[in-house]
C-alpha positions in Angstrom: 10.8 8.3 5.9 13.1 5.8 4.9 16.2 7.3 6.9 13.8 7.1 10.2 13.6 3.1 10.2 17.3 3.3 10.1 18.1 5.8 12.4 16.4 4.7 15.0 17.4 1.2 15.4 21.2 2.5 14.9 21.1 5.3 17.6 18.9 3.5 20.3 21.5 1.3 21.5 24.0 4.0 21.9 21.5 6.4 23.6 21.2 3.4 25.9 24.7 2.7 25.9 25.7 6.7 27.3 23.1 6.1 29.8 24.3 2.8 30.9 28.2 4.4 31.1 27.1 7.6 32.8 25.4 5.3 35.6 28.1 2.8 36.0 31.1 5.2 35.8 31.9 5.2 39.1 31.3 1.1 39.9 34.1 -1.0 40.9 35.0 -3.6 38.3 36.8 -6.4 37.5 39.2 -6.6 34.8 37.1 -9.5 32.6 33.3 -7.1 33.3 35.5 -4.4 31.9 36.9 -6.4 29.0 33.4 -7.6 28.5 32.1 -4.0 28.6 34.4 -2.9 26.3 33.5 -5.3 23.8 29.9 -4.6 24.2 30.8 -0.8 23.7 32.7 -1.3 20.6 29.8 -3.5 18.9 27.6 -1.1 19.5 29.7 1.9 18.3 29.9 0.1 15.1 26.6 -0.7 14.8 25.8 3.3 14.9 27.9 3.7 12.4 25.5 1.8 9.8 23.1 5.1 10.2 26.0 7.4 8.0 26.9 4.3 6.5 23.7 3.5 5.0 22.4 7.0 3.9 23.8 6.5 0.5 22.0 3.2 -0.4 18.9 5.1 1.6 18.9 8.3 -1.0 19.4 5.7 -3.8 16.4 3.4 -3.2 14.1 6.3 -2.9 15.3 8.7 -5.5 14.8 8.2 -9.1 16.9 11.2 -10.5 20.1 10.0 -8.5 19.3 6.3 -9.8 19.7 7.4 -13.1 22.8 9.3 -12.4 24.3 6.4 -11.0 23.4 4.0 -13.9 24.8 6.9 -16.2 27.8 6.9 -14.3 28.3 2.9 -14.5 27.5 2.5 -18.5 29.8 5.1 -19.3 26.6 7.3 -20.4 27.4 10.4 -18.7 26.5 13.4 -19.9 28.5 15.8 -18.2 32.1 16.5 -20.5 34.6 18.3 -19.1 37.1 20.5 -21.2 40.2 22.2 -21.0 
């Protein structure tokens, strides 16, 4: 449930930014709308990146086993030995 409020205000924008490319592809432009586009583009490219980004920090909010992994991990309490 969790990963649905951040998917969908990550992948929005881009699905509206493919549409918005595929329409305007063949347009003639000036160099600075371009420039400006480009920026646009980029900001929003990034900002669908926060979706993989944040998936992590999703799965440890809402799961209790990995939280106590983690904290096992960090206090030097693991439990798992490795020999050789």
């Amino acid at each position: 449930l969790w990963q649905t409020f951040v998917a969908i205000p990550a992948f929005i924008p881009y699905a509206a930014l493919l549409i918005y490319s595929s329409i305007t592809a063949n347009w003639s432009k000036s160099a600075e709308y371009v420039a400006w586009e480009n920026v646009f583009a980029e900001t929003i490219r990034l900002l669908s990146y926060t979706f993989f980004s944040t998936q992590f920090y999703v799965t440890l909010i809402s799961s209790q086993g990995i939280r106590k992994q983690v904290r096992a991990v960090f206090t030097g309490k693991n439990s798992v030995s490795v020999t050789t």
